[in-house]
N, C-alpha and C positions, 0 to 999 in steps of 0.2 A: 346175549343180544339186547337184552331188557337195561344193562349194565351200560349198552354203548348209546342206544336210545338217550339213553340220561342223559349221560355226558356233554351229549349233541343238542340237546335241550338247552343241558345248563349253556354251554357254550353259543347260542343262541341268544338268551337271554341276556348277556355280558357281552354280547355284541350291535345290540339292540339300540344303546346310546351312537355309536359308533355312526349305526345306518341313519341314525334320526340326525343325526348332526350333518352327515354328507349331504340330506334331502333336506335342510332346511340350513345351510351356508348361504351366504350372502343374502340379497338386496332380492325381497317377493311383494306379490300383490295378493294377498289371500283373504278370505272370509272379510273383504271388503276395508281390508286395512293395510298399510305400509308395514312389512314388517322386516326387520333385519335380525339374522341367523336365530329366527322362529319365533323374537319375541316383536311385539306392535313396537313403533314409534310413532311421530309427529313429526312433519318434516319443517323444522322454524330455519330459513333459508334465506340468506343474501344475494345478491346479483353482483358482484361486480368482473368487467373483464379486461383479461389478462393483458390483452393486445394495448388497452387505453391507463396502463400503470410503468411504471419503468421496473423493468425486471428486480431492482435491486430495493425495490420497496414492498412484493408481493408478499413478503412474511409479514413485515410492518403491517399493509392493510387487513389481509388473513386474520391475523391478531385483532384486530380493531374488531372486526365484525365477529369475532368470537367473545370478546368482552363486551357485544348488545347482547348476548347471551343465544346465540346461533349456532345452528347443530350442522350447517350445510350453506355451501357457495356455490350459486348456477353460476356459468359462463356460458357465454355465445362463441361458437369457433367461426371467427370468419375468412373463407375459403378466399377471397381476394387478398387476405395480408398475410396466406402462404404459398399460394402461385402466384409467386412474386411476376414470373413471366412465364407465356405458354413453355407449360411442361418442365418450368424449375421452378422446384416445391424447398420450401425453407421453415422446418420445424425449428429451429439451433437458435439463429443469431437474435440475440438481445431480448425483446420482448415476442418473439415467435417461438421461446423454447416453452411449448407445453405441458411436455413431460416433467419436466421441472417446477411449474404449475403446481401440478398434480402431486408429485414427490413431497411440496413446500405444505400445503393441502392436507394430506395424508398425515405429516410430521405433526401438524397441527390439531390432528383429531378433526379434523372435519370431512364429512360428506361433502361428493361430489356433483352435480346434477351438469351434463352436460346437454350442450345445445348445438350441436353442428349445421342446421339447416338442410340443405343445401341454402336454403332461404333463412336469411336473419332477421334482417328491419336492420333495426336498435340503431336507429339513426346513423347508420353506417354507409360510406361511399356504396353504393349502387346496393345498397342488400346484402351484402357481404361477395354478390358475384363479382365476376373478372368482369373490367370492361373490352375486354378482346373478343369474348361472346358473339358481341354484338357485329362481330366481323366475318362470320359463318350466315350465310342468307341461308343456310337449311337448318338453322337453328330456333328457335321460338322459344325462350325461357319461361321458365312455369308453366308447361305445357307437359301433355303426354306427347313428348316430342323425342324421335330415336336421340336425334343428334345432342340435345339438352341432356336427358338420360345417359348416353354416353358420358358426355363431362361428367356430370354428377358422379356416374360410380368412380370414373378415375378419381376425381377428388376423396371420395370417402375410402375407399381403398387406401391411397395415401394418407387419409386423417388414421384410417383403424393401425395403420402399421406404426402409429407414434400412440396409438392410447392401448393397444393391445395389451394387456396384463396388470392393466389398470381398476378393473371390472369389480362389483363386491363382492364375483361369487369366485375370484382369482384371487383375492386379498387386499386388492386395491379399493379407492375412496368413490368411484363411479357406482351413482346407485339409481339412474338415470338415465334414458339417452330419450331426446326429444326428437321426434320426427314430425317434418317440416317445420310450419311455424306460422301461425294466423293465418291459415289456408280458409277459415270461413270468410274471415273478412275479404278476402281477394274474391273467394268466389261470391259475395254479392256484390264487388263493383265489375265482377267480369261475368255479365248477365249473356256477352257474345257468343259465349262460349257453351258449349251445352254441358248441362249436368251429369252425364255418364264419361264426359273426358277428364272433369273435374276429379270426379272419383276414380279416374284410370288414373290420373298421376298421383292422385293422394297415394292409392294403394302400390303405386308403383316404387316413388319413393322408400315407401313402409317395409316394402317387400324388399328393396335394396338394400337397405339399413340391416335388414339379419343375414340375408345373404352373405352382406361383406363380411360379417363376424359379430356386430355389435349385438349384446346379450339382451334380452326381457330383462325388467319391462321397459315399457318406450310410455309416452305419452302426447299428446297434441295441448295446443293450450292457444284458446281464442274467448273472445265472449260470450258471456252465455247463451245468446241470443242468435247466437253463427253456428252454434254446435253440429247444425244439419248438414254445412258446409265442409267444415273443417276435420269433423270426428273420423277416426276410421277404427272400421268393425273391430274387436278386440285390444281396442289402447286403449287406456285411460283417457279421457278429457279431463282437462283441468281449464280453471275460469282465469283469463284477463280483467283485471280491475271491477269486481263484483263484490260488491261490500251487503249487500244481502243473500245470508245465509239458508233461507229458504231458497230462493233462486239457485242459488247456489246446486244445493241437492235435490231440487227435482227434474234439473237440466243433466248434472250427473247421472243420476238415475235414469236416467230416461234411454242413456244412451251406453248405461254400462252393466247392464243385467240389472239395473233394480237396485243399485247397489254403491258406495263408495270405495274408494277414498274420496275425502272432498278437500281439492287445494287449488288455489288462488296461486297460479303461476306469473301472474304478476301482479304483483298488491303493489301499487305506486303509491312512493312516501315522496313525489315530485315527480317533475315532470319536464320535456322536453323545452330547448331554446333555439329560437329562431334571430338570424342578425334583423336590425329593423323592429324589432318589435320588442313588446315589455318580458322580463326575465321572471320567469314564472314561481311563487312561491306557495307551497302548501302548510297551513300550520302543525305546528309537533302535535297540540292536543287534539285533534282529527285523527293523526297516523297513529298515537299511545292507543287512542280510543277503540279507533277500527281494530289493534289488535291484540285488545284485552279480548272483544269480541270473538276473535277467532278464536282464540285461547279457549274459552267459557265452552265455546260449540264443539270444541276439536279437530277444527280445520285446519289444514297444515298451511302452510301460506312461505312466499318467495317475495321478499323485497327489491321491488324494481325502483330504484337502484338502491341498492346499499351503500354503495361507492363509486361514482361514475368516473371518474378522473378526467380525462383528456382527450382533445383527436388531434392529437398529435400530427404535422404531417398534412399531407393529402387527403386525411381517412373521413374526413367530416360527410355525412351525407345533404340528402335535402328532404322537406316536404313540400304541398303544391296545395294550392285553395282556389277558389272564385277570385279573390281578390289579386293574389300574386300568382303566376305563373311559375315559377318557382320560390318558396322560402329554404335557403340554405341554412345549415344548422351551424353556432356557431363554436367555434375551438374548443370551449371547456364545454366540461360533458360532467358539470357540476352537478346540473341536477335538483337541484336543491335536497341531496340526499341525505341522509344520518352523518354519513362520514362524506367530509367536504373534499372536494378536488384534492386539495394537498395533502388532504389524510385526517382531519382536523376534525375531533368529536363536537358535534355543533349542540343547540340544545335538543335538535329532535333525537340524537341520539341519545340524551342523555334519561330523555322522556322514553323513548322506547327500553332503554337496558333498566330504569325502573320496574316498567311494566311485569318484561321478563324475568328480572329476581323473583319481583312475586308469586311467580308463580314456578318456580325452579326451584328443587329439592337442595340443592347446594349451591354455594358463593358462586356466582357467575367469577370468572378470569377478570384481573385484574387489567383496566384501560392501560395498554403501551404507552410508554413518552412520546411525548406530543415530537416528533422530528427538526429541530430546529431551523427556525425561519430569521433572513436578516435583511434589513433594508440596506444595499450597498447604497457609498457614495455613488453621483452623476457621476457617469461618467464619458471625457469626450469621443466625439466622433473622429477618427484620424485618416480616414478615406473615403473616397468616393469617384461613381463610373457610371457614364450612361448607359441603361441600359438599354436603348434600341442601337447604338454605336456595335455596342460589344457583340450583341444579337446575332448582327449583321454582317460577323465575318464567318460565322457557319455557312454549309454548303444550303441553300435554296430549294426545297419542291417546286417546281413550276406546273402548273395546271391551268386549262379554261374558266375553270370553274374551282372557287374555293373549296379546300377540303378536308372534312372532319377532324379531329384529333383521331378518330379510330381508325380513317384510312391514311393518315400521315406515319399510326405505327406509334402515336403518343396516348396515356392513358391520363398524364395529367398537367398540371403546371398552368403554361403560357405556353401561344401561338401567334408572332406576330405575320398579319397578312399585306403584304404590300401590293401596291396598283401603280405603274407610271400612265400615265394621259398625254395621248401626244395632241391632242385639243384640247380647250378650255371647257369648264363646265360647271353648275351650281346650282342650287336648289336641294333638295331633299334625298339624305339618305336613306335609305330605308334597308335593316337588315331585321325580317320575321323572322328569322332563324338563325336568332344568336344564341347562344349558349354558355356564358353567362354574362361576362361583364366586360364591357370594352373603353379602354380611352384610344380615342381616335386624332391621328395629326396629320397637317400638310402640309408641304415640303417642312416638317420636321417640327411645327407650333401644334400644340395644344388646340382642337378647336372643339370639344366637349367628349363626354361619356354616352355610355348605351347601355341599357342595364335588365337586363332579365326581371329582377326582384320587384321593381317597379314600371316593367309592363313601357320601358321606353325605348321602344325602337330605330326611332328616326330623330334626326339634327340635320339642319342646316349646314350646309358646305359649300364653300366659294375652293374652284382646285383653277389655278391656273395652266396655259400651256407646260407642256414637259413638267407640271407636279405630279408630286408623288402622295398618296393616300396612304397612309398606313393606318392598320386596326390590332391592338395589343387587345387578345381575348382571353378572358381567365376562365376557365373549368371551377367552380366551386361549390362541384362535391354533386355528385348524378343523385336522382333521387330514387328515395329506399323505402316507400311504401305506395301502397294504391294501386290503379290501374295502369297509370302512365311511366311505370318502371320499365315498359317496353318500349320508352320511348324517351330512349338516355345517350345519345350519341353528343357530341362536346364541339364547340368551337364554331365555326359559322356554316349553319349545316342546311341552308338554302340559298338561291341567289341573293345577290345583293342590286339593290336599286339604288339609281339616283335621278327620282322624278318618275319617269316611267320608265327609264331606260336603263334593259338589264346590264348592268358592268361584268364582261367576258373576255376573256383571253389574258395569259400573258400575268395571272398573279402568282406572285410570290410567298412562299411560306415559310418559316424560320421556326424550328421548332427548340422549344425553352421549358422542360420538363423540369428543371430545375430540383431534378434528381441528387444530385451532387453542387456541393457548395463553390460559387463561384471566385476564381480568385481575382483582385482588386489591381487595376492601375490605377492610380487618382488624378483626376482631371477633372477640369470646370465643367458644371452639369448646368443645364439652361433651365430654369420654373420651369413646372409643369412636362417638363420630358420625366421618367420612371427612372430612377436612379437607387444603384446598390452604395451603401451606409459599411463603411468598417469601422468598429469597436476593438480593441486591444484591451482586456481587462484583466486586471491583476488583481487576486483575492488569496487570503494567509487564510480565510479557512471557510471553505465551499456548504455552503448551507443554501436549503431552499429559499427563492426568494421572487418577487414577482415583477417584470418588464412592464409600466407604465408609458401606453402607449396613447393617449390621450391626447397628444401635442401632435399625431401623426396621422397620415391618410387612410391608405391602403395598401396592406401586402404580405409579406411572412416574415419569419423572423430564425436563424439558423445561431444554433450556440454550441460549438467544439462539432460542429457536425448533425447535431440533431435538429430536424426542422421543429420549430414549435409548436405552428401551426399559420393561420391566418390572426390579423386583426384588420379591424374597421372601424373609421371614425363615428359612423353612424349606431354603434354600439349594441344590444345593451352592457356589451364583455368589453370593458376596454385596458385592460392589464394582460399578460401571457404568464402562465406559470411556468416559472425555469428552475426544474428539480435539482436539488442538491447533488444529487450525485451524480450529473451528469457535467457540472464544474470541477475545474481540477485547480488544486493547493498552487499560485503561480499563475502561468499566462492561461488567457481566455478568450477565444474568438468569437466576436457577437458579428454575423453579416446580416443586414436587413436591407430586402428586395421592397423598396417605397413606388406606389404603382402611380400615385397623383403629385407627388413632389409641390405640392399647394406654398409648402413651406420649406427653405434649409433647413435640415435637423441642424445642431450641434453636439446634441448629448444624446446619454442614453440615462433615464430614469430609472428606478429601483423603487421598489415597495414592501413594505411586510404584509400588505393588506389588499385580498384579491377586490375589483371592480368591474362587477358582473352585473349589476341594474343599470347604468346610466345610458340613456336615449340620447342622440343631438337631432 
């Protein structure tokens, strides 16, 4: 007996390793430190996301932010550029494959910090929500609201079914999962609201998040000063842009048993652009400084952004001030970050992977090749089409009363609204609820703009008998923080006045989502009518290069099918980045929707060098 006793001992013992290795795999929060399979880390961590890089570059940038000498890459999943449309979810095509993300990630040796929201920000079309949302009246987003809740889980349900097996404690690069997202700062501009519904949806959220599958830890991350807001019982808090380290941990502390980790989820090495206003830049030796300092204290820290890239597309969001009613954000999502929109080591990165050598036991990874950049020849314009003509032979909503982009069933682009008069009429337009940007004509001339951004509502209008009033309204991008994200509906979303007299009945709507790239008849275009631009471009060897749009109004820009995004004369972005690989060796289709036609184009410019400060 004493014989098998042993045995069972010994065999105990040599099995010892075994148990301690099963209870301590993957990604923990223990004895107040980050640890991975049982031993401490530091989480020295990038931002950039996947959705604003062209799939075929995500190893290239990966790479870059591993050679600033980074152990981990957060991304935001934003739940609007995977339901594409109510109830068809698209993880696969192009830059929506995440999984592949992740795989690319993994290969690379790096940690993963995921951020699925439901709620994003990051300057992203509506917060990362659907704007179809807003078409449920028993809905109320960011709310302890059934109907809100309901969405939410179906979305994370569909995110967990692409990141499932991705996890640390599965063998994947996921060591992370954020739940919500600046919930403090919401709940002090939403004072309306009372502070026990606040905490039912925080917690509700929280509690969705493990349900669906997603593994501990989770964390929240607002500033330190919102933490009463935003924190929920048993997650980590981590600090939004808090460069002091006492602060730091006594805000932690305060709200996590006494105790760290302490990390700075988003340490901004730059910072947001708005069109209209100056392009904002932060010095390298600020950002080296600030995170020698973490370094010294042992704070883990998340650079927002590491790599911004682009919003590609429709995807740009907005914010809103005293001053402007809305400020939209514009196309590059540059940033002023380490690694620049194209991919391009600037000096602050080269100040930061200093920093980090120093203090890194071995060679950081060697900087990737720079991706080659070229200035094509000009080259010409070879067609063009009006675009309120072409518009116009779609089939018409008719309504009393104008309406929404969300009750027409549109989520973005253009809405042209037409009116006939069968009396004369003049004096003052007035539309309080435009959304965003209008040029406005009569029987078919130019007779001025309306404009959200600058608070310009109303123009002067002479309409004669039997004219016709037209209103081309642009959508440019709902906005994605504050209080007033519940109140993002698109296109001319009140009556419309001329004088005092409400204008009813009988208008017309044309809807221009400009989804899919239009094809070209060419014809004589009148000044000032909105006119589509064809380009034929022929290149022997397809390298990144950038669209100077300087010479040009307002509009978007489409190449082999990819939108680029917006441009505007008034700047401070007035170049588009058009990624190398998204040109092919041979013919090249460039279509550009010109929304003020001020001027004929005849060309199309090229540049090696992006132009992201200039104001007009």
């Amino acid at each position: 007996m004493n014989k098998i006793l042993f045995k069972l001992g010994v065999l105990l013992i040599c099995l010892m390793p075994f148990f301690t290795n099963a209870q301590t795999k993957g990604f923990s929060i223990a004895n107040g430190e980050f640890q991975k399979d049982g031993k401490t880390i530091k989480i020295h961590s990038g931002e950039m996301h996947y959705e604003r890089i062209p799939k075929e570059y995500w190893r290239h940038r990966l790479q870059m932010l591993k050679a600033m000498g980074l152990n981990t890459v957060a991304t935001y999943v934003f739940w609007n550029y995977h339901e594409i449309e109510p109830g068809v979810w698209d993880f696969k095509t192009g830059n929506r494959d995440l999984a592949e993300f992740l795989r690319i990630a993994k290969s690379e040796g790096l940690y993963v910090i995921l951020r699925p929201g439901p709620y994003a920000c990051g300057e992203w079309e509506f917060g990362g929500y659907p704007w179809w949302l807003q078409n449920n009246k028993d809905l109320v987003i960011r709310t302890n609201n059934k109907a809100f809740l309901e969405a939410c889980k179906t979305y994370l349900q569909q995110l967990y079914a692409v990141v499932k097996g991705n996890f640390a404690n599965q063998g994947g690069p996921i060591i992370m999962v954020q739940a919500e997202n600046e919930f403090g700062s919401y709940v002090s501009q939403r004072t309306d609201i009372r502070a026990e519904d606040h905490k039912a949806y925080k917690t509700a959220i929280y509690n969705m998040l493990k349900e669906t599958g997603f593994p501990e830890p989770f964390f929240t991350s607002d500033g330190t000063w919102l933490f009463e807001g935003g924190a929920v019982e048993g997650v980590l808090p981590t600090a939004n842009g808090e460069s002091n380290i006492e602060n730091l941990k006594k805000q932690v502390d305060k709200f996590h048993k006494g105790q760290g980790p302490y990390m700075v989820a988003e340490f901004y090495s730059g910072w947001l652009d708005h069109w209209a206003e100056p392009f904002i830049k932060i010095g390298s030796e600020e950002i080296a400084s600030q995170t020698k300092k973490y370094l010294d204290a042992g704070v883990s820290f998340n650079y927002y952004m590491v790599h911004g890239g682009t919003n590609f597309g429709f995807t740009s969001g907005a914010n809103y001030n005293e001053e402007s009613d809305i400020q939209p954000d514009i196309t590059s999502y540059d940033y002023d970050a380490p690694i620049s929109e194209a991919g391009w080591a600037t000096p602050k990165f080269m100040a930061i992977r200093d920093v980090m050598q120093k203090y890194s036991k071995t060679k950081l990874a060697p900087i990737p090749e720079k991706i080659p950049v070229v200035k094509y020849p000009n080259q010409p314009v070879q067609a063009s089409m009006d675009v309120l003509s072409w518009i116009k032979k779609e089939k018409a909503v008719v309504n009393d009363q104008p309406l929404t982009f969300e009750k027409l069933g549109q989520g973005h682009g253009y809405v042209l609204y037409r009116k006939r008069f069968t009396q004369p009429i003049n004096g003052k337009l007035k539309i309080q609820g435009l959304r965003d940007f209008a040029t406005v004509y009569v029987n078919g001339a130019k007779v001025g703009e309306l404009n959200r951004v600058f608070k310009n509502y109303e123009l002067t209008v002479t309409i004669p008998f039997n004219g016709i009033l037209e209103i081309l309204v642009e959508n440019m991008g709902r906005i994605n923080y504050g209080a007033e994200i519940v109140h993002n509906t698109k296109g001319i979303i009140s009556p419309v006045f001329i004088n005092e007299y409400e204008i009813s009945g009988g208008w017309e709507m044309y809807k221009m989502p400009m989804s899919e790239v239009p094809v070209l008849k060419t014809e004589t275009v009148k000044p000032g009518r909105p006119v589509l631009y064809e380009a034929t471009v022929n290149i022997d060897k397809p390298a990144d290069t950038f669209l100077d749009m300087t010479n040009w109004g307002k509009g978007i820009v489409f190449v082999n099918g990819h939108n680029l995004g917006r441009y505007w004369k008034v700047g401070p972005q007035q170049t588009l980045y058009v990624p190398g690989c998204w040109l092919n060796k041979g013919v090249n289709n460039f279509v550009i929707l010109e929304q003020l036609n001020e001027n004929a184009q005849t060309e199309l410019i090229f540049t090696d060098q992006p132009i992201l400060d200039k104001l007009n």
